[in-house]
C-alpha positions as CSV (number, residue, x, y, z in Angstrom):
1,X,-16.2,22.6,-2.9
2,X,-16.6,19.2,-3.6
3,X,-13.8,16.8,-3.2
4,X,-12.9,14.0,-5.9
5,X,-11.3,10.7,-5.2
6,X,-12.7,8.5,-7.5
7,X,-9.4,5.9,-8.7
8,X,-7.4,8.1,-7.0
9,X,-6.5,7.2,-3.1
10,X,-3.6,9.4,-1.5
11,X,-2.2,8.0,1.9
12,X,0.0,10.4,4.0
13,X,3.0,9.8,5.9
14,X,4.5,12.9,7.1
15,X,3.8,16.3,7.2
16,X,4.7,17.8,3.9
17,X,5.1,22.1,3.0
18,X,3.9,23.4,-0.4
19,X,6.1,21.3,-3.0
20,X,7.1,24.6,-5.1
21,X,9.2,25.8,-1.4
22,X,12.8,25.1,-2.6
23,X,15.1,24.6,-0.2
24,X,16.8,28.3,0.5
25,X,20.0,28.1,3.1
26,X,19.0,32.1,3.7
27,X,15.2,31.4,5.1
28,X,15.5,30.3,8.2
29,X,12.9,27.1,7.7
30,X,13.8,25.7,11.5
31,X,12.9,26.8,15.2
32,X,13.9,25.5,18.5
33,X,13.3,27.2,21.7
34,X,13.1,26.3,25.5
35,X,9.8,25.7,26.4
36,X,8.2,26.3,30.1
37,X,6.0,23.5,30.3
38,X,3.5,25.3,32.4
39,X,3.9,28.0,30.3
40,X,3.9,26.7,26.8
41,X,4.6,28.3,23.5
42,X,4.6,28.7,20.0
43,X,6.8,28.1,17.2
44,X,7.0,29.4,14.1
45,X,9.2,29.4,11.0
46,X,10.1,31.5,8.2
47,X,8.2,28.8,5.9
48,X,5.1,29.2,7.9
49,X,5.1,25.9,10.0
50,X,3.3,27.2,13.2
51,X,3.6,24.8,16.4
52,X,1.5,25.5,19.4
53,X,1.9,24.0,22.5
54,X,-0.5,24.6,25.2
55,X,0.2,25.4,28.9
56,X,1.0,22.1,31.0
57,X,1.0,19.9,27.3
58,X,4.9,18.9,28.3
59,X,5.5,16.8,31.5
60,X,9.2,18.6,31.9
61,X,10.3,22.1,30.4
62,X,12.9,21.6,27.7
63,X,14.0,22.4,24.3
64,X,11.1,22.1,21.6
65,X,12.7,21.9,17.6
66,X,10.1,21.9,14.3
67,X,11.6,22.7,11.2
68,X,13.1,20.9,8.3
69,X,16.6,19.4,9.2
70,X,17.5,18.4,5.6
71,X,17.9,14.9,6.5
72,X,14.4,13.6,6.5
73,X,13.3,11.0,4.6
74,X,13.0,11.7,0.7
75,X,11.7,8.6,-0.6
76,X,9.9,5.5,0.9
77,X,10.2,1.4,-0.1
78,X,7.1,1.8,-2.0
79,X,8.2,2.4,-5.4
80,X,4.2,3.5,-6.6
81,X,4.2,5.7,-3.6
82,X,5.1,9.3,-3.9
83,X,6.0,11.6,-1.2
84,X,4.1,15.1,-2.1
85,X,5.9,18.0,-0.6
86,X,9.2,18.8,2.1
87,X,8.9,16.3,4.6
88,X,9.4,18.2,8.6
89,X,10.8,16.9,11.9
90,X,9.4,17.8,15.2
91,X,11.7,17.2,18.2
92,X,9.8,16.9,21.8
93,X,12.0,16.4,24.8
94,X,9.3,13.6,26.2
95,X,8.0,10.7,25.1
96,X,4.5,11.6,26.3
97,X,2.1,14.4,26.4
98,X,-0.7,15.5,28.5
99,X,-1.9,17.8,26.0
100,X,-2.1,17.4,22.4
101,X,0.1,19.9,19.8
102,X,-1.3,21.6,17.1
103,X,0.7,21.7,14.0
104,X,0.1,23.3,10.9
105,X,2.0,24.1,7.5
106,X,1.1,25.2,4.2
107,X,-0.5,23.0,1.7
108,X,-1.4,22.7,-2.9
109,X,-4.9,22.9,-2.1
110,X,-5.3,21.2,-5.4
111,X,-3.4,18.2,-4.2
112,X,-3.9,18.0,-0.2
113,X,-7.6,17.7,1.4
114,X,-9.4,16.0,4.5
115,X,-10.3,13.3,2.3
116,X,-8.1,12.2,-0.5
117,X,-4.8,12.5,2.3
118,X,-4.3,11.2,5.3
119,X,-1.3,11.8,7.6
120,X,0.9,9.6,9.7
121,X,3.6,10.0,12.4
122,X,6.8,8.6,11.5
123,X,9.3,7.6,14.3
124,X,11.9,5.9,12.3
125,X,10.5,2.8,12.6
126,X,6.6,2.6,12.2
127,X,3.9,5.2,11.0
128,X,1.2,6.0,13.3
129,X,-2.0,7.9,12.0
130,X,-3.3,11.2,12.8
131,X,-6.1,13.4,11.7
132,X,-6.0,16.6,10.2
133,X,-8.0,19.6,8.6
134,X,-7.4,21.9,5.7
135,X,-8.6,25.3,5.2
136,X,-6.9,28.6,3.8
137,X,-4.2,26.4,2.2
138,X,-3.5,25.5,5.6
139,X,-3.1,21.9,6.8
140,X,-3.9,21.4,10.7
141,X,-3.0,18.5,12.8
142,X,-3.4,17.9,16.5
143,X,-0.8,15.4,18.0
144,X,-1.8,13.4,21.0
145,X,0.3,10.5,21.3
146,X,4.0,10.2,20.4
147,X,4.7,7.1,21.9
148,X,2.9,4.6,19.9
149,X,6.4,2.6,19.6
150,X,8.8,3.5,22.1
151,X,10.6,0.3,21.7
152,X,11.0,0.7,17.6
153,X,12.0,4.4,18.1
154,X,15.5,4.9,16.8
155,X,18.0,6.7,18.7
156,X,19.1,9.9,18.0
157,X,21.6,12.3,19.5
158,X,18.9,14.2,21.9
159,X,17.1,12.7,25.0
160,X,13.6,13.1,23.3
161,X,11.3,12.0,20.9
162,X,11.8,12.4,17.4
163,X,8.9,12.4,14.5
164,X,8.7,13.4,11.3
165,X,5.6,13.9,8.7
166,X,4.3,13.6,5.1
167,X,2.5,12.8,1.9
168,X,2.1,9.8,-0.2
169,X,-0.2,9.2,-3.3
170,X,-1.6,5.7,-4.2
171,X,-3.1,5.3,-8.0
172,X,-6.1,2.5,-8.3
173,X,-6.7,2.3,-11.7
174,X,-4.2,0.9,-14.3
175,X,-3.8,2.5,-17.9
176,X,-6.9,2.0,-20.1
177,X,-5.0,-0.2,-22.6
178,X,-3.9,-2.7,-19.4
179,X,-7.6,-3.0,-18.2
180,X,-9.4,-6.4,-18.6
181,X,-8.1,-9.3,-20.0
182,X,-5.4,-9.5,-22.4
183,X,-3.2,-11.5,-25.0
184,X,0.3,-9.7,-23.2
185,X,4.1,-9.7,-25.0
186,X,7.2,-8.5,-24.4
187,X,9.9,-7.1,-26.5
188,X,13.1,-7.8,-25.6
189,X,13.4,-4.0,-23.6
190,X,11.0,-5.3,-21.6
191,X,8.2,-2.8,-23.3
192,X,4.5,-5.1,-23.3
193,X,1.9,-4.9,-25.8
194,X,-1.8,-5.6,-25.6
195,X,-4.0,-7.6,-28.0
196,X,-7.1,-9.4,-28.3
197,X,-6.8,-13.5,-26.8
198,X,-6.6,-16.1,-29.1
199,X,-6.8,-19.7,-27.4
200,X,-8.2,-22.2,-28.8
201,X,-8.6,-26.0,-27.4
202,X,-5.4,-27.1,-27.6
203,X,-3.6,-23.7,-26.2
204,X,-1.7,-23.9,-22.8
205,X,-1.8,-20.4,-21.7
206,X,-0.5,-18.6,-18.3
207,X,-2.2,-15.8,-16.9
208,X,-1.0,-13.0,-14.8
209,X,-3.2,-11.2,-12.1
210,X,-1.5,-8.3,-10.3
211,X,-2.0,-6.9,-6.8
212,X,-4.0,-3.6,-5.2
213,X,-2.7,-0.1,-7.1
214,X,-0.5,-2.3,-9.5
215,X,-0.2,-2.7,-13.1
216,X,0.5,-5.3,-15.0
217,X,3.7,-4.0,-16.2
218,X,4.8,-6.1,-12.9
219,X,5.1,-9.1,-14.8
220,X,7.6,-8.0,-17.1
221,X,10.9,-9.9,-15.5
222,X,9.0,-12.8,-15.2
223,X,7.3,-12.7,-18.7
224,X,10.9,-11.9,-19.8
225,X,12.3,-14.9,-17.7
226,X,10.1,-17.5,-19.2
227,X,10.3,-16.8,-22.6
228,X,13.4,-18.8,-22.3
229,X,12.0,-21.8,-20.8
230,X,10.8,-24.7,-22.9
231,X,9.2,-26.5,-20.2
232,X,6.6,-25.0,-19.2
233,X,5.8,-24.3,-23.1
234,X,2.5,-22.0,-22.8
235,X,1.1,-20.8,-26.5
236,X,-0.1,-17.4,-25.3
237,X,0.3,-15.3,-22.3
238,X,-2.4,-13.6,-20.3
239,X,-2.7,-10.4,-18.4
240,X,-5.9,-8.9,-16.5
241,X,-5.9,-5.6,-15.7
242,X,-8.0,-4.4,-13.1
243,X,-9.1,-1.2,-11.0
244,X,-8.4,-2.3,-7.3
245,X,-10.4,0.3,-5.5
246,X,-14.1,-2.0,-6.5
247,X,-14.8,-4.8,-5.0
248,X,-12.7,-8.0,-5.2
249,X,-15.9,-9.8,-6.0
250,X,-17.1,-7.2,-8.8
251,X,-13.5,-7.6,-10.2
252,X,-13.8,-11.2,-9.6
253,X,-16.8,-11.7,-11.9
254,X,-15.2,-9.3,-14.9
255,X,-12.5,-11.7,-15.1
256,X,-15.2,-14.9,-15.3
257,X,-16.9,-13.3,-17.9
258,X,-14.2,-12.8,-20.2
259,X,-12.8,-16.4,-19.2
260,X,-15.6,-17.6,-20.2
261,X,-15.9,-15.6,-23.7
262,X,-12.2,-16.1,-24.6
263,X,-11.0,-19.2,-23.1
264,X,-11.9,-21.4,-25.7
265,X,-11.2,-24.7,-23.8
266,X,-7.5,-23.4,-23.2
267,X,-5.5,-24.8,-20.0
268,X,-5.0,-21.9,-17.7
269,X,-3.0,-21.6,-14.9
270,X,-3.1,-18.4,-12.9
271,X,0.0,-16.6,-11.4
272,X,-1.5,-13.4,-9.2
273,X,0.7,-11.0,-6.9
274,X,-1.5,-9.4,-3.6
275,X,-5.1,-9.2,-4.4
276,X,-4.5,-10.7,-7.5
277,X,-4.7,-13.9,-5.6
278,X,-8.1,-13.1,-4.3
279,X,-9.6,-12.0,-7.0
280,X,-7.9,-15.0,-9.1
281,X,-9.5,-17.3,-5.8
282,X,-12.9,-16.0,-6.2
283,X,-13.3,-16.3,-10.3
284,X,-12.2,-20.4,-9.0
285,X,-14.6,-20.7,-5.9
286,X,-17.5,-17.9,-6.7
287,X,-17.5,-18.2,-10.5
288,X,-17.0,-22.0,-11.4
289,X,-13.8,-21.0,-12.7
290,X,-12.4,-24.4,-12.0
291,X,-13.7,-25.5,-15.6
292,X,-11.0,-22.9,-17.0
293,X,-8.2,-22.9,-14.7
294,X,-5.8,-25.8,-13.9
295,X,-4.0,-24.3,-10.8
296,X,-3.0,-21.2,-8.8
297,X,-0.1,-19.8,-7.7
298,X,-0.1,-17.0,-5.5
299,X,2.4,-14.1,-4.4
300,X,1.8,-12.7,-1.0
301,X,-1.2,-12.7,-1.1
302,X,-3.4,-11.9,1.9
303,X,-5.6,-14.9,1.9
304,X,-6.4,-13.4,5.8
305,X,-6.5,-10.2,5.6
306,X,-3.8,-7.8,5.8
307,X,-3.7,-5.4,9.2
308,X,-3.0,-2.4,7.1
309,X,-6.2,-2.2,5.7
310,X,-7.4,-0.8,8.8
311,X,-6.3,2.6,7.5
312,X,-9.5,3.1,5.2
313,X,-11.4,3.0,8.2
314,X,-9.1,6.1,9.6
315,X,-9.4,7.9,6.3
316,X,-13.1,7.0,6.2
317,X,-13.5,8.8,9.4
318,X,-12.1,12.2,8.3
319,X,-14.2,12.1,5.3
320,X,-17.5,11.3,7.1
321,X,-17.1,14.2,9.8
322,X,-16.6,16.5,6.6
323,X,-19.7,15.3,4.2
324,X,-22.0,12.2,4.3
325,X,-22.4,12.3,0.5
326,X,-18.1,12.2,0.1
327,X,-18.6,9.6,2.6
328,X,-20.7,7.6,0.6
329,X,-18.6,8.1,-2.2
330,X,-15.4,7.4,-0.4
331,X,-16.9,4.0,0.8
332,X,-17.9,3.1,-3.1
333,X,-14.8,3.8,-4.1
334,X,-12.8,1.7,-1.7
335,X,-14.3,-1.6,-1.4
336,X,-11.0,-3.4,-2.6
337,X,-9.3,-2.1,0.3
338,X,-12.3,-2.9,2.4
339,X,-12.2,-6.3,1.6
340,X,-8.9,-6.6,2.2
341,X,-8.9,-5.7,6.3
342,X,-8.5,-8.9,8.4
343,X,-12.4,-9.0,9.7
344,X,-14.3,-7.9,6.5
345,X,-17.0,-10.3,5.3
346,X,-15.3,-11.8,2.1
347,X,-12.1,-12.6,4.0
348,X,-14.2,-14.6,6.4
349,X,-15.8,-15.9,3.6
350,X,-12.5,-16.7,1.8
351,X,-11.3,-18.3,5.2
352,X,-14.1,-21.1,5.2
353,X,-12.4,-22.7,2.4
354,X,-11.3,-26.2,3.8
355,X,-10.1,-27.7,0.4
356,X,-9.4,-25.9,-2.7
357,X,-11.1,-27.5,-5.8
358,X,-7.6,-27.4,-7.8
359,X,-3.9,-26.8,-7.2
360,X,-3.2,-24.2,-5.1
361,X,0.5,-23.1,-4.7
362,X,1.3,-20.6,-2.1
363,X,4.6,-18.6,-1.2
364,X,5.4,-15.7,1.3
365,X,8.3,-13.3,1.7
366,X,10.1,-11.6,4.6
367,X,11.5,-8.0,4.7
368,X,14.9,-7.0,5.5
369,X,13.6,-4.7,7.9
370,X,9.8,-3.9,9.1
371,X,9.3,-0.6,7.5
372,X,5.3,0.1,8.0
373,X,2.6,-0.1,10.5
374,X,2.9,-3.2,13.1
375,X,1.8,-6.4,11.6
376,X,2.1,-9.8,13.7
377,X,4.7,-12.2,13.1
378,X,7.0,-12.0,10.0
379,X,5.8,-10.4,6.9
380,X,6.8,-9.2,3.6
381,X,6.3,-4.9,4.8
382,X,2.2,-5.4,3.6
383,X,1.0,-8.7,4.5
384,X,2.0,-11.3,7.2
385,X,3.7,-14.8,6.2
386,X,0.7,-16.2,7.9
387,X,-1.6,-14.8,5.8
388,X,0.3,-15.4,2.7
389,X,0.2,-18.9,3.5
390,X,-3.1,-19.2,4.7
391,X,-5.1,-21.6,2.5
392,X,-5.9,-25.0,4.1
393,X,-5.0,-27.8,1.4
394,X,-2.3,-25.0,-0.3
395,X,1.4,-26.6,-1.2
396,X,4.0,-24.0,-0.1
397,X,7.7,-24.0,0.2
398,X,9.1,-25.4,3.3
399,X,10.4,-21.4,4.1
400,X,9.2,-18.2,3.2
401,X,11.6,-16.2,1.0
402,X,13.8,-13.8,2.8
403,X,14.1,-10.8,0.4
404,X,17.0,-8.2,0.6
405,X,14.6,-5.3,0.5
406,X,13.1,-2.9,3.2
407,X,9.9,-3.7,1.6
408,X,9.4,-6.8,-0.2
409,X,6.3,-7.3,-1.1
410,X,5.8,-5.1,-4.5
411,X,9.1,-6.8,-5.4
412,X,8.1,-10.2,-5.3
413,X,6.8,-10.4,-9.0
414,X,10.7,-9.8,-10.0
415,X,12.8,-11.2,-7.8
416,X,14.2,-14.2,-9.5
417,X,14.4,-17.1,-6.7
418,X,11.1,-16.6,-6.1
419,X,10.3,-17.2,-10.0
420,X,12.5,-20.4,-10.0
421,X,9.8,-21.9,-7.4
422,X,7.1,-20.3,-9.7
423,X,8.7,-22.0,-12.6
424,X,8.8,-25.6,-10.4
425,X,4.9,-25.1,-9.2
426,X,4.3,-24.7,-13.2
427,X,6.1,-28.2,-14.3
C-alpha cells in the first residue's frame, strides 16, 4: 500500500498504543519482572506492549518495568504538535546496553507508518531518535542506546534509566483562504479576514510572514496590538501564507511575484517569525525585492541553520529502506525542512551575505528550560540565539529575550515585550 505524506509531516516522540485504548484500572496495562541478564526475557502486558530482551542485553540482572504509569507526559510545548495515542514508560536498571530491546505496541494503521512517523526516546530532558517498523497494526522498535544524555536525565526514585515514548503530528500547509498574499484584519475577538490588496503609491503597508507548519493566525496579538498605535500609521496590513514543506526559494519567488503585481509602489516593511525570515530574506536578496521592501525584522529566525533539522534526514532514512519512489516523494515534499539544516546549500548561500541591501532588524529568545534535541549555546527550544542573530550588518537588541516558556520560540509572535522592540525597529 502506498503511503501518503504530501502537506502532511508527523514527527514522533514516544511510543504511543492505539488512541481508542481508554485507560481501564481492571486491565493490567504494566509489567515489571526481575530479569537474569544472561538469561533475558520478555514482557508483556494486557494492552499488548511486548518487550524482549535478549540473553546478555543487560550488563547486571535487575528489575525490568514497561507499561503505562499514568504519569507520562500528556502534552508537549509545541502548541501545533499533537501527541497521537497513550504515551509508555520503559524502566531499565542500567544506563547502557550491550544488546538492543525490541519493543512493540499496537498502532491506527491509518495514522502510524514507517514514513509519515518517526519515534524518539524521551529521557525527561531531550528526545533521542529511533527507528521503527509497522506491520499487522503492530509498531516495532529496537532500542540501542539509552544513554544519549546521562547528564540531562532526571532523577527518579529507582537506580535506573527511565524513557518514555510517542507520537506527534506536524501540519505544512495553512488553510486555503490564508495561502498567498493577503489584505489581513482583525475584529476585535481577534477573528482575521482575508481580501484582495489594495496599495497604491502613497500606502505604507506592513506585512507578516510566518514560520515552518504556521499560519498566519500567529499574528493576531500583534495585528491586535498595533491597531492602537498611531505611529507607526500603516494603510493596509499584509499577510502571506505559505506551504512550508517546498522550498524556501520556490516560496521565496511566489511572494516576489505577487509583490510585484500588487505592491503598487507601496512602502513595505516585512515582520517574519522562523522561516518567514528566510523566505522574506530571499524575495530581498534573490528576487530584487529591495525595490518593494523598506526593512526587515525578523523573529527567531534561523538565519544558520537550525540543528533540528537534522531529523528529516532520520525520517528520510526509514522511508528510503521501505520504497525508493516514497523516497522520492518524501524528499519533494520536504525541501523547507531541508533547507533549514545547518549545512544545506541555501543556508551557506544565505551565510555569504556580508551586508544587507536594506534595514535588517534581528531579535532572538531564550527558553525557560531546554525542552528538545541538544542545540549549542542558548536558544529559543528550535533555533539557537546565534543563529537568530546571525546576519552580518543586522541591528539587534543588546540581549536576547528571556521568555517564561518551556518552548519559546512559537510564542514569540505574541509575547508583548518582544512586540514593544518590534514596534521601536518600525518608528
Amino acid at each position: 500500500m502506498k503511503r501518503i505524506i504530501l502537506s502532511l509531516l508527523i514527527i514522533l516522540t514516544i511510543f504511543a498504543c492505539e488512541q481508542d485504548i481508554s485507560w481501564n484500572p481492571l486491565i493490567e496495562k504494566q509489567v515489571e519482572k526481575l530479569i537474569i541478564a544472561a538469561a533475558g526475557g520478555m514482557l508483556l502486558t494486557a494492552d499488548s506492549v511486548k518487550l524482549i530482551i535478549p540473553s546478555y542485553a543487560l550488563p547486571s540482572d535487575g528489575k525490568v518495568f514497561v507499561g503505562r504509569t499514568g504519569h507520562e507526559p500528556s502534552t508537549v510545548p509545541n502548541k501545533d504538535m499533537q501527541i497521537i495515542g497513550y504515551p509508555i514508560t520503559l524502566r531499565i536498571p542500567s544506563d547502557s546496553l550491550l544488546k538492543p530491546l525490541q519493543l512493540s505496541f499496537p498502532i491506527s494503521s491509518n495514522v502510524v507508518s514507517a514514513d509519515n512517523c518517526f519515534i524518539f526516546l524521551y529521557n525527561g530532558a531531550t528526545y533521542f531518535p529511533v527507528e521503527f517498523s509497522t506491520h499487522g497494526g503492530m509498531a516495532t522498535v529496537n532500542i540501542d542506546i539509552i544513554n544519549w544524555e546521562l547528564s540531562a536525565r532526571k532523577n527518579t526514585e529507582y537506580p535506573l534509566s527511565e524513557i518514555i515514548i510517542m507520537t506527534l503530528i506536524v501540519k505544512q500547509t495553512p488553510p486555503l483562504k490564508e495561502m498567498g498574499l493577503n489584505k489581513v484584519t482583525i475584529d476585535p475577538d481577534g477573528a482575521m479576514s482575508y481580501s484582495v490588496p489594495s496599495a497604491g503609491p502613497t500606502s505604507k503597508v506592513l506585512l507578516l510572514v510566518h514560520g515552518w507548519t504556521g499560519r498566519t493566525t500567529v499574528w493576531d496579538s500583534l495585528l491586535t496590538w498595533i491597531k492602537t498605535e498611531t505611529d507607526p500609521a500603516y494603510s493596509e496590513y499584509w499577510t502571506f501564507g505559505y506551504n512550508s514543506s517546498w522550498s524556501i526559494e520556490d516560496n521565496a519567488e511566489i511572494l516576489a511575484q505577487t509583490l510585484h503585481e500588487y505592491a503598487g509602489g507601496a512602502q513595505i516593511d516585512i515582520v517574519a517569525h522562523s522561516m518567514g525570515g528566510l523566505v522574506s530574506r530571499s524575495v530581498i536578496e534573490q528576487y530584487e525585492g529591495a525595490q518593494y521592501i523598506h526593512k526587515l525584522i525578523t523573529l527567531g529566525t534561523p538565519h544558520q541553520g537550525s540543528p533540528l533539522a537534522v531529523i528529516r534526514d532520520y525520517l528520510g532514512a526509514l522511508v528510503a529502506e521501505e520504497d525508493l519512489s516514497d523516497y522520492n516523494m518524501y524528499n519533494y515534499f520536504t525541501q523547507g525542512f531541508r533547507d533549514l539544516n545547518t549545512t544545506s546549500g541555501y543556508i551557506n548561500q544565505m551565510m555569504e551575505l556580508t551586508q544587507p541591501a536594506l534595514p535588517y532588524y534581528v531579535i532572538a529568545a531564550t527558553s525557560r528550560t531546554d525542552w528538545n534535541l541538544k542545540i549549542e549555546g542558548p536558544d529559543d527550544g528550535i533555533v539557537g540565539v546565534a543563529s537568530a542573530l546571525g546576519v552580518p550588518g543586522a541591528d539587534k537588541p543588546g540581549t536576547p529575550f528571556n521568555m517564561p516558556y518551556d518552548e519559546a520560540h512559537r510564542k514569540m509572535t505574541r509575547f508583548k515585550p518582544i512586540y514593544l522592540q518590534v514596534i521601536e525597529y518600525l518608528r
